[in-house]
C-alpha positions in Angstrom: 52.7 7.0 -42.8 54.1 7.0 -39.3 51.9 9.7 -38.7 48.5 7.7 -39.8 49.9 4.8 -37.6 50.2 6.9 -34.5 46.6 8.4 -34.8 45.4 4.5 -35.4 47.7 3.2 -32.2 45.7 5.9 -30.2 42.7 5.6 -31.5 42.7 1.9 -30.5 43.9 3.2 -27.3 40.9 5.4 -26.5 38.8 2.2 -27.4 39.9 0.1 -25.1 39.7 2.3 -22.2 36.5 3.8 -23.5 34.0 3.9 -20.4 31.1 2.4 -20.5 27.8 4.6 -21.5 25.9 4.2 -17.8 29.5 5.6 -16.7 30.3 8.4 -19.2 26.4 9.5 -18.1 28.0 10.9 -14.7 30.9 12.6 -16.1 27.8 15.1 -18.1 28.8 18.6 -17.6 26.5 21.0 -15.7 24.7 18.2 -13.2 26.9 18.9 -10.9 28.7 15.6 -10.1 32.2 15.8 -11.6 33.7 18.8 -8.8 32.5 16.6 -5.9 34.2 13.5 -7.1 37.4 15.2 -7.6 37.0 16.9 -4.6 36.5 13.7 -3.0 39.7 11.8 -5.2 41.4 15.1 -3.6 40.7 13.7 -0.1 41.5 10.4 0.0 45.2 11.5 -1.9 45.6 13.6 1.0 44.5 11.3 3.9 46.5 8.3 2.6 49.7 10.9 2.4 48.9 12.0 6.1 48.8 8.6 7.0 51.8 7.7 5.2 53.9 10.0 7.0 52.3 9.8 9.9 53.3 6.4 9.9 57.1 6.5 8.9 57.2 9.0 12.1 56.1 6.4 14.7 57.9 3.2 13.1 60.8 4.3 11.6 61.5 7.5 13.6 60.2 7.0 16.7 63.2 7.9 18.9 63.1 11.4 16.8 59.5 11.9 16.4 59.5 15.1 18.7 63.0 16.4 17.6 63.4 19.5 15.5 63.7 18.0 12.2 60.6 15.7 12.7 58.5 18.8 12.9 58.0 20.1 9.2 57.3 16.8 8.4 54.7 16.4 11.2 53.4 19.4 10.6 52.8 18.4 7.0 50.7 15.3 8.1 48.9 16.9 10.5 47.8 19.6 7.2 47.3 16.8 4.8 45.4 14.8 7.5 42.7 18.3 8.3 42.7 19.1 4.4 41.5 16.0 3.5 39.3 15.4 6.4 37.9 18.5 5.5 37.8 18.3 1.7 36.3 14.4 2.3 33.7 16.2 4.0 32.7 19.1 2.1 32.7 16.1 -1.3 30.4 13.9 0.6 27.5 16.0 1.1 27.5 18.5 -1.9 28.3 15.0 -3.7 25.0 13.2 -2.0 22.9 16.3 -2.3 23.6 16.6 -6.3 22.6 12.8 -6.1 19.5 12.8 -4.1 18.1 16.5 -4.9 16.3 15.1 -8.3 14.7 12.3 -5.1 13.7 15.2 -3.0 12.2 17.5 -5.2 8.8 18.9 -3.7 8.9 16.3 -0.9 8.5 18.3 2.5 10.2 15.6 4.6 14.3 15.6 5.5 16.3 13.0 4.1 16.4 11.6 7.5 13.4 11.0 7.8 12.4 9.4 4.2 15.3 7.1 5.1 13.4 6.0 8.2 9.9 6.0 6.1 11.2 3.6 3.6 12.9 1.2 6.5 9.5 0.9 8.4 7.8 0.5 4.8 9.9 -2.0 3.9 9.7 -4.2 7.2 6.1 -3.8 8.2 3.7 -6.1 8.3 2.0 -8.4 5.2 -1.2 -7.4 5.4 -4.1 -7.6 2.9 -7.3 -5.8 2.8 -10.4 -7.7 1.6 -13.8 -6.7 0.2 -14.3 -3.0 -1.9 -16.5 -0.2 -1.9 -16.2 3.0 0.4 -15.1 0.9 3.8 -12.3 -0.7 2.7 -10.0 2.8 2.0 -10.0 3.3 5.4 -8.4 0.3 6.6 -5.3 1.1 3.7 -5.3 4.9 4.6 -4.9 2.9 8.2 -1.2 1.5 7.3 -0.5 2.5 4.6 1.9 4.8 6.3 2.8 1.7 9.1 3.6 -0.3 6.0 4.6 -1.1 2.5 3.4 -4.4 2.2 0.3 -4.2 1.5 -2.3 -5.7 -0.9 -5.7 -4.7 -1.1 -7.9 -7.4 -2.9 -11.4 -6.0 -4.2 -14.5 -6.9 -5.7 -14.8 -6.2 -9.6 -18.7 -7.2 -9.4 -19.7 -3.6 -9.3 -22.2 -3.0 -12.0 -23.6 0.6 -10.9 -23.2 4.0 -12.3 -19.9 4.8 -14.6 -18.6 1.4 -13.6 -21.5 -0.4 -15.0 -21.5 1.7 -18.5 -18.0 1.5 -18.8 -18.6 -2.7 -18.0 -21.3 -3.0 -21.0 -19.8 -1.1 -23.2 -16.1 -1.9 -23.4 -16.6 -5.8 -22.1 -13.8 -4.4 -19.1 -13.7 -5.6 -15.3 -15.5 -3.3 -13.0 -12.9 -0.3 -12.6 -14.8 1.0 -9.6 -13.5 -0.3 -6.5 -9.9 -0.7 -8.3 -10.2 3.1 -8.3 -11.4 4.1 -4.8 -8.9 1.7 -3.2 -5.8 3.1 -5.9 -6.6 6.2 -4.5 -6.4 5.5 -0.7 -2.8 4.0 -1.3 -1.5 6.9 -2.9 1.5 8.5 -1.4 0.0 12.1 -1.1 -3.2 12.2 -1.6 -3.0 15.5 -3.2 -4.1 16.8 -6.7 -3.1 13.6 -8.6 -5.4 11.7 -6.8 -8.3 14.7 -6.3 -8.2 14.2 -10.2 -8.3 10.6 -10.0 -11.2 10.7 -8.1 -12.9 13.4 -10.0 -16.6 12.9 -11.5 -17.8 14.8 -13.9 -21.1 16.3 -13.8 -22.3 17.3 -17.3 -22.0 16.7 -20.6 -21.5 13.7 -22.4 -19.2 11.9 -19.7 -21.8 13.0 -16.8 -21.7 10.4 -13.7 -18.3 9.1 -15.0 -15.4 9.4 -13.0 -11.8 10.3 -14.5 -10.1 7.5 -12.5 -12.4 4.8 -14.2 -11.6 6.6 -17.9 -7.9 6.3 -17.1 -8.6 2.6 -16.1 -10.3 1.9 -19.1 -8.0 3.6 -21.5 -5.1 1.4 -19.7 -6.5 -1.7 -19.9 -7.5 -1.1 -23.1 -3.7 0.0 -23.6 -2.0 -3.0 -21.9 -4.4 -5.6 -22.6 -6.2 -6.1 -19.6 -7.1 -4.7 -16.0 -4.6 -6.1 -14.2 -2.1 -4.0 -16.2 -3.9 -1.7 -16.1 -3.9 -1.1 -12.4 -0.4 -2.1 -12.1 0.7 1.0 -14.2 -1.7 3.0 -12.9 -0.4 2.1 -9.3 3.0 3.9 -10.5 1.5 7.0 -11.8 0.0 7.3 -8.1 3.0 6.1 -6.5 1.1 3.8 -4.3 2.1 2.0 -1.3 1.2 -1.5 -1.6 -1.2 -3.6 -4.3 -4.7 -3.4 -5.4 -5.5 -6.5 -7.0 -8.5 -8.1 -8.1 -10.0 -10.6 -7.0 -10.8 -12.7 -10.2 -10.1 -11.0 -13.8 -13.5 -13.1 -14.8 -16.4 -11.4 -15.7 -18.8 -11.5 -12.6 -22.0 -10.5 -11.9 -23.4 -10.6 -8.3 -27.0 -12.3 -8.1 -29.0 -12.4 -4.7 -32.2 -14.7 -3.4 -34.0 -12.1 -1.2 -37.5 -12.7 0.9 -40.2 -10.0 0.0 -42.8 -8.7 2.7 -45.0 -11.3 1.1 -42.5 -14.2 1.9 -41.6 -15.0 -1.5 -38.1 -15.7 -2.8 -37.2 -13.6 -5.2 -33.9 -14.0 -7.5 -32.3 -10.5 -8.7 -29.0 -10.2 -10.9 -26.7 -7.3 -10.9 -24.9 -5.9 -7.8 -27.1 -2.3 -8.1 -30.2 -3.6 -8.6 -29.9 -5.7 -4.9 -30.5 -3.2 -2.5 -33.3 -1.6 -4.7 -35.2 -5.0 -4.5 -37.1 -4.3 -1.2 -36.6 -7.8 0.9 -34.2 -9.4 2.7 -31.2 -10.7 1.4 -30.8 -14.4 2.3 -28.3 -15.4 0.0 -25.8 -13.6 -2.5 -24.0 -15.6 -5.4 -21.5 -15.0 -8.3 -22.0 -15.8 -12.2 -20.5 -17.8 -13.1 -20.9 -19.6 -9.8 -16.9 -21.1 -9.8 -14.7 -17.9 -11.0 -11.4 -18.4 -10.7 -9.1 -16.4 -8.2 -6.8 -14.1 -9.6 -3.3 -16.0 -9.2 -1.8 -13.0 -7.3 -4.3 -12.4 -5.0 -4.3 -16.3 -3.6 0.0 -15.6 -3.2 -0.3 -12.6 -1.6 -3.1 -14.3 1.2 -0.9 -17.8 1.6 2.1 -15.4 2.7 0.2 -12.7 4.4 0.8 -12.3 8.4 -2.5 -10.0 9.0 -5.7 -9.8 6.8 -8.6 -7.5 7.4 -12.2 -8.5 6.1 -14.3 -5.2 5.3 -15.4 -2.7 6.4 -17.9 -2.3 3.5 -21.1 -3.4 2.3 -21.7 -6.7 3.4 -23.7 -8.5 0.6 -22.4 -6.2 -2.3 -18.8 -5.7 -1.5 -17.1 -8.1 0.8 -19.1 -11.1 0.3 -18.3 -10.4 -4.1 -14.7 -10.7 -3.1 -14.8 -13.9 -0.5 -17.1 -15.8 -2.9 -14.4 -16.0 -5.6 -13.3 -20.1 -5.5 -10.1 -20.0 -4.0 -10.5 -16.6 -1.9 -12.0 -18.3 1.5 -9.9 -21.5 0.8 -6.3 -19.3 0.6 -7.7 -17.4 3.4 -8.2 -21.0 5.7 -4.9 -22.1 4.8 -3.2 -19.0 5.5 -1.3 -18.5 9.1 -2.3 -15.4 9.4 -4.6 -13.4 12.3 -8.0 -13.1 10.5 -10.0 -9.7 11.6 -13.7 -8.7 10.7 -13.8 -5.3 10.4 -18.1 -4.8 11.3 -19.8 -2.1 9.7 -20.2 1.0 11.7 -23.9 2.0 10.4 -26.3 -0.3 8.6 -27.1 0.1 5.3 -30.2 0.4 3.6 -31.9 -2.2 1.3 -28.9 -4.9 2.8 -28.5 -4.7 6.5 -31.0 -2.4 7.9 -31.6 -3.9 12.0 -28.7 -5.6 11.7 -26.4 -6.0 15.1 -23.0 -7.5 14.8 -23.9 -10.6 15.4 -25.8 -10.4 11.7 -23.2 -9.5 10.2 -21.2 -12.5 11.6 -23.9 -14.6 11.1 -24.4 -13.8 7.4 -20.9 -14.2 6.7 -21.0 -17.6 8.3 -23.6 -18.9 6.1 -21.8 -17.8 3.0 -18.2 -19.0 4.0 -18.6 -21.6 6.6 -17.4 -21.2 10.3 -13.6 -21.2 11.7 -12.5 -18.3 8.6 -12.5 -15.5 11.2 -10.3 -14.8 14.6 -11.2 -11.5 15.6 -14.3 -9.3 15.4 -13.8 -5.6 16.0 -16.7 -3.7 16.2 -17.7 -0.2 16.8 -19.1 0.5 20.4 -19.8 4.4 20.2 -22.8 5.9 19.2 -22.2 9.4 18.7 -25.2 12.2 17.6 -22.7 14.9 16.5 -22.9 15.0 13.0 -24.7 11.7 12.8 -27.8 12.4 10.6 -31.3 11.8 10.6 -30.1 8.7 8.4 -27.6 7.5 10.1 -28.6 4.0 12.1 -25.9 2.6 13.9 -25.1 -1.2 14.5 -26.3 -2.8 17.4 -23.9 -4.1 19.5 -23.1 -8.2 19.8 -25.5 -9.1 23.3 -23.3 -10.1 26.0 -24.2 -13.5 26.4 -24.3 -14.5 22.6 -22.8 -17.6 21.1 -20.8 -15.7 19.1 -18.7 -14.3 22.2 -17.4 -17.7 22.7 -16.3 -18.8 18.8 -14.3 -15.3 18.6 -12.6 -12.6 20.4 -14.5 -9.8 20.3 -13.1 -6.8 20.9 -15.6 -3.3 20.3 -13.9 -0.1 20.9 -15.2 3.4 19.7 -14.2 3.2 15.8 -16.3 6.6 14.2 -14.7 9.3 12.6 -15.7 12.6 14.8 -16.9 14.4 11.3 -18.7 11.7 10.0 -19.5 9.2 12.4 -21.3 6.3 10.4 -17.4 5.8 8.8 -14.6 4.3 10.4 -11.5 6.8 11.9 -8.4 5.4 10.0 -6.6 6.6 13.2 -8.8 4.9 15.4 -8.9 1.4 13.5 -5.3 1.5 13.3 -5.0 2.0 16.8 -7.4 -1.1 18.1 -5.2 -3.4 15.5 -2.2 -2.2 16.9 -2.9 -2.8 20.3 -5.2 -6.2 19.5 -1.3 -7.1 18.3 1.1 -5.9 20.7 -1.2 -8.0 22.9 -0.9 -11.1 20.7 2.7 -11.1 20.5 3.0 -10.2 24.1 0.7 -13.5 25.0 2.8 -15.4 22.5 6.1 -14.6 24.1 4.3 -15.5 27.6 3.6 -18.5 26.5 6.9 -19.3 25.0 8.3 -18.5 28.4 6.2 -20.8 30.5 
């Protein structure tokens, strides 16, 4: 009987000081965790003895402290004190390495420098990214290494190719552009995104891309595209946000002029630069769609946003005539940039200088959205292309000049020179705001 009661008394015992189950996880034998923190327990025994006795020596002996018979005991702190300094050491880093090893695995970079990474992510500037297509990656490939905080905010118009299969026959948001953009924030672009990116080119899923599968199947999973990108934006380990721009079914419709000077009304985002006019007005259907939520929070607190660069009529003008894009964008305080096209683009701004392309924007948005134009001022024939047209420069004594600071800078990627360098953009809106702040802080002074 006294027996039983004993084995009871302790086993109450053990259940009170049972640890809790996120604890007992780090006492698991064979990760390599337990040594290091007995190690360390080791350590701090040993300094705290050291110091002990070190300090009875100089307030309680201090006439004797360098007599013979202080010595062993001196001798003893001064052991205690290097063992433990020692053995505090040696627990510390074989301690941190078992912790952060599972972190590190197949990343090239020291710790050191990941550390210093993920500060300037998580401090850098709000910046979002608007419009779609091809031109918009470059500006997030731009900073996406300068900053965390970004949010890309596309058109989901798109109604071409896989996208526009994949929109009729699974009633989904265009995945397109989500995709592209996904892909440019990726943290290494490597094989995971090579495969996100991958098209196939037979058989029955021929023209569709494996990105815009994996879209569908997770939207289809988590109940709608938004989800859908959100958990795709882990499995790519992104740096920032894509986000749509409405999570309404769009379509993009255009009034274009025909050689005969009729006006001619075309639906669907593909079939506007096959129409074989010019474009005098582009429009969504339904007419009012909403703005995504998230997209109009992330402009209100953003302290840079980039418009384009992209397709004009099909891709950045999709995204800005949402109803509550243009307003957010007004009532934002952030610096406003318009990213021109490098090259124009056939069937939507072939002849076009930059002042089109400002002009056109004007009469879809109004006047006073934009602070900055940056344009391309290099024409380079290396690897240019019989097909390449470039966009001709803003004339010096335009209107334009004196509504916005225009700043044109050569902006063309050496290897294909109708694209913008993500190096080279970077670089002109990094300068364009060192020399804001710098006039700011002048003016502060005066």
């Amino acid at each position: 009987m006294a027996r039983a009661k004993l084995q009871g008394m302790i086993a109450q015992m053990r259940q009170k000081v049972r640890l809790p189950a996120a604890w007992r996880k780090w006492l698991t034998i064979g990760i390599g965790i337990k040594r290091w923190i007995v190690l360390l327990a080791f350590s701090f025994v040993a300094l705290s003895f050291a110091l002990a006795l070190l300090l009875t020596l100089i307030f309680l002996r201090t006439a004797d402290l360098l007599a013979l018979d202080s010595v062993p005991l001196l001798a003893l702190s001064l052991t205690l004190g290097i063992s433990g300094s020692v053995a505090l050491y040696i627990g510390a880093t074989r301690l941190s390495r078992s912790i952060l090893a599972p972190l590190l695995r197949g990343r090239r970079e020291s710790l050191v420098d990941l550390m210093t990474d993920h500060a300037r992510q998580a401090n850098g500037v709000r910046l979002v990214a608007l419009g779609g297509g091809s031109g918009l990656p470059s500006v997030l490939r731009a900073f996406k290494g300068q900053t965390g905080n970004i949010t890309a905010i596309v058109t989901v118009a798109d109604d071409g190719g896989s996208t526009g299969i994949l929109r009729e026959e699974f009633g989904i948001l265009a995945p397109g552009d989500l995709r592209q953009n996904l892909a440019a924030l990726a943290d290494d672009e490597s094989l995971i995104t090579q495969l996100f990116q991958y098209r196939f080119t037979n058989g029955g899923l021929q023209g569709h891309s494996f990105g815009n599968l994996f879209l569908t199947a997770l939207a289809d999973i988590t109940g709608g595209m938004d989800r859908a990108v959100i958990e795709a934006s882990k499995v790519l380990a992104t740096r920032g946000r894509v986000l749509p721009a409405t999570l309404q079914d769009v379509q993009l419709g255009a009034e274009v002029r025909t050689a005969e000077r009729r006006l001619k009304r075309v639906i669907g985002e593909s079939q506007i630069p096959k129409a074989g006019g010019t474009i005098e007005r582009v429009f969504l259907l339904p007419e009012r769609a909403r703005a995504y939520p998230d997209s109009i929070r992330a402009i209100l607190s953003a302290e840079l946003i980039v418009i384009g660069p992209g397709s004009l009529f099909t891709s950045i003008l999709p995204t800005l005539l949402v109803d509550g894009i243009v307003q957010a964008v007004r009532a934002s305080n952030a610096l406003v940039i318009y990213v021109c096209n490098i090259a124009t683009q056939k069937g939507e701004t072939e002849g076009f200088s930059v002042a089109d392309h400002v002009l056109a924007l004007e009469r879809h948005i109004g006047k006073g959205v934009l602070d900055v134009i940056l344009a391309n001022n290099a024409c380079p024939q290396q690897n240019a292309g019989e097909n390449t047209h470039y966009v001709a420069p803003m004339p010096l004594d335009h209107h334009l000049r004196y509504d916005y600071d225009v700043i044109e800078t050569d902006l063309t990627d050496p290897q294909r020179p109708w694209r913008h360098s993500p190096e080279k953009l970077q670089r002109a809106i990094r300068d364009l705001l060192a020399e804001r702040k710098l006039h700011a802080e002048m003016l502060r002074e005066s």
